[in-house]
C-alpha positions in Angstrom: 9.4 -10.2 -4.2 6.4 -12.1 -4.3 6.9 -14.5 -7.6 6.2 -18.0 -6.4 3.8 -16.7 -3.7 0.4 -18.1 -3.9 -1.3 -15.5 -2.7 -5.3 -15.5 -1.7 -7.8 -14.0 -4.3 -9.2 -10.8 -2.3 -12.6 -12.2 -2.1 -12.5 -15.5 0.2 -13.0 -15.5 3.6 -8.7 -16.4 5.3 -11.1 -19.5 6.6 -11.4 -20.7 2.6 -7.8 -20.2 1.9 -6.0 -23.3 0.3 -2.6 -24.7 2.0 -0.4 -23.3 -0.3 -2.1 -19.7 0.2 -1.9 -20.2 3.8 2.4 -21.0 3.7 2.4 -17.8 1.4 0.9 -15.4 3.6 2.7 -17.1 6.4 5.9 -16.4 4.6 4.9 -12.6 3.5 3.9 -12.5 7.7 7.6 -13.8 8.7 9.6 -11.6 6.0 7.6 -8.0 7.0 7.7 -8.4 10.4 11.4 -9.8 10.3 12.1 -6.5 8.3 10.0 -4.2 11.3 11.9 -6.0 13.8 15.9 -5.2 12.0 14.3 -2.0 11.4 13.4 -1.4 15.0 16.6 -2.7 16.5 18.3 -0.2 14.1 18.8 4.0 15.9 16.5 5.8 16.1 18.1 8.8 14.5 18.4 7.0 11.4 15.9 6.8 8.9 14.7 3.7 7.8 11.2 2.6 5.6 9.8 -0.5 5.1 8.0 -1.2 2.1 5.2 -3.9 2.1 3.7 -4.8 -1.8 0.3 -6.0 -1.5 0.0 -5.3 2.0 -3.5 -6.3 1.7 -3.0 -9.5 2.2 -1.8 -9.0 5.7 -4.7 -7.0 6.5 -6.8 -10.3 5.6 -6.1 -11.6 9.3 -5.8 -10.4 12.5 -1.9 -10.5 13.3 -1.1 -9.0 10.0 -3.1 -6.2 10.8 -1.5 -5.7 14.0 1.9 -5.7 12.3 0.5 -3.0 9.7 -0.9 -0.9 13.2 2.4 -1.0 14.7 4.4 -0.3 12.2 2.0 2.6 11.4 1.8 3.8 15.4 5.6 3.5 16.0 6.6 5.3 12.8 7.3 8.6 13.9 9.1 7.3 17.3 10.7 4.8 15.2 11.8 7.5 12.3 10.4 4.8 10.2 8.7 5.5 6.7 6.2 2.2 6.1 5.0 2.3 2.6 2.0 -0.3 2.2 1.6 -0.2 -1.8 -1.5 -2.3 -3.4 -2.9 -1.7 -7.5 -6.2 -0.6 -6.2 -6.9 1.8 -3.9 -10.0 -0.1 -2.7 -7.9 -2.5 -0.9 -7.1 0.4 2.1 -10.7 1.1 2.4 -11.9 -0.1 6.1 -14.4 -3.0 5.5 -17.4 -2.8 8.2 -15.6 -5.1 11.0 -12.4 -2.2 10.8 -11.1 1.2 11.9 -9.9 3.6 9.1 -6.4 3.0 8.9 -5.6 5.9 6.1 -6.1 8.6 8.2 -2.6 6.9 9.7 -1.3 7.5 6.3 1.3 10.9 5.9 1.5 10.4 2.2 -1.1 9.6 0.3 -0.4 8.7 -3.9 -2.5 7.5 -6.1 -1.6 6.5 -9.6 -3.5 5.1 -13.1 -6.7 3.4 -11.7 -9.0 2.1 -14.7 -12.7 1.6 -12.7 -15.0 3.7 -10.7 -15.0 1.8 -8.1 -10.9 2.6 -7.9 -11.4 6.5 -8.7 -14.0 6.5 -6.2 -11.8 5.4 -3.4 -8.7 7.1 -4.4 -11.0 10.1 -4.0 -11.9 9.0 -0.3 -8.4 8.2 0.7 -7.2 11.4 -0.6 -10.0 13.3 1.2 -11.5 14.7 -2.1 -15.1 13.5 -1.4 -16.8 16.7 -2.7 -15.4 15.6 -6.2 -17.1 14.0 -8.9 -15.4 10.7 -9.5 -16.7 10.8 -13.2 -14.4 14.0 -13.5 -11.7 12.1 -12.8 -12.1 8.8 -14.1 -10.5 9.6 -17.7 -7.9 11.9 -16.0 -7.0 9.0 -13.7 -6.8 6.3 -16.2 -4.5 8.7 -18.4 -1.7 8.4 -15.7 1.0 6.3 -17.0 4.8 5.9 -16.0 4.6 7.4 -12.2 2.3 9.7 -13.1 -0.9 10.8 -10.5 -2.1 12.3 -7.3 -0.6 12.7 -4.1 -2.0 14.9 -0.6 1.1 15.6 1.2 1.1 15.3 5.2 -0.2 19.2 5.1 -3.3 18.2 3.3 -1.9 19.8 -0.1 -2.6 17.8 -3.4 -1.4 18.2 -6.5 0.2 15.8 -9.0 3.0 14.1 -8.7 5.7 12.3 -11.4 7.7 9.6 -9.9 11.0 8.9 -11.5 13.1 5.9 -10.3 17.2 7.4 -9.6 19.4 5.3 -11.0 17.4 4.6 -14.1 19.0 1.2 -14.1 16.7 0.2 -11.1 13.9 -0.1 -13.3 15.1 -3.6 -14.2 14.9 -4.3 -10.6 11.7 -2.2 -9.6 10.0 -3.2 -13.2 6.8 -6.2 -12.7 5.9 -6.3 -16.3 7.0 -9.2 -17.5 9.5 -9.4 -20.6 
């Protein structure tokens, strides 16, 4: 979904971003909230889920965030399942001028992270902070192919093997270039 997107490096301030960037996280903005808003309009006994890649990058600026909050707030109300996915777990961490959002979160997975820094926070989100993240560095940088952790909305966590129903949407779900 987001080849051609010129999307910011993590670091920069949003003030540093180039014009390109910019138009690319304008065009994320319009396509996530466009899908919140048909998701919305949709019954509310239906269940419906919105899935946002890299949703760090709307979490960079101030109406992104507010996007992420409502679709987080509204979700039960809504029956809406929002799944913000990012590679590294640090990227849901609150940052000193935030609120911790991944309290918000009902499901919580984790999958291969390769750094300590990654384990570390996995460990946080999860809520495994009596845990020795050396433990689980190896363990966590064995996961492969949907492999990992999840903590369920009870607090339970255990691991968890993804598998992707027809196998043929693997060509479609699949980032690793051919």
């Amino acid at each position: 979904m987001y080849r051609g997107l010129a999307l910011p490096e993590k670091k920069p301030r949003k003030e540093e971003w180039t014009e390109n960037e910019r138009y690319s996280v304008a065009i994320m903005y319009a396509v996530a909230t466009l899908g919140l808003r048909q998701l919305m309009a949709l019954p509310r006994g239906m269940v419906k889920v919105l899935g946002i890649g890299e949703a760090w990058v709307l979490r960079r600026f101030e109406q992104g965030q507010r996007l992420i909050n409502e679709a987080m707030r509204f979700s039960r109300s809504e029956n809406l399942i929002p799944v913000l996915a990012s590679q590294n777990a640090t990227d849901f961490l609150p940052r000193t001028d935030e609120e911790d959002m991944t309290g918000l979160f009902a499901w919580k997975l984790m999958l291969h992270l390769e750094s300590t820094e990654q384990v570390q926070a996995a460990l946080r989100i999860l809520g495994m902070t009596d845990e020795n993240p050396r433990d689980w560095d190896k363990r966590f940088a064995e996961y492969a192919n949907g492999l990992g952790l999840v903590r369920d909305p009870e607090g339970r966590i255990g691991e968890l093997q993804v598998e992707v129903l027809p196998h043929s949407l693997m060509d479609v779900f699949s980032s690793t270039p051919k």
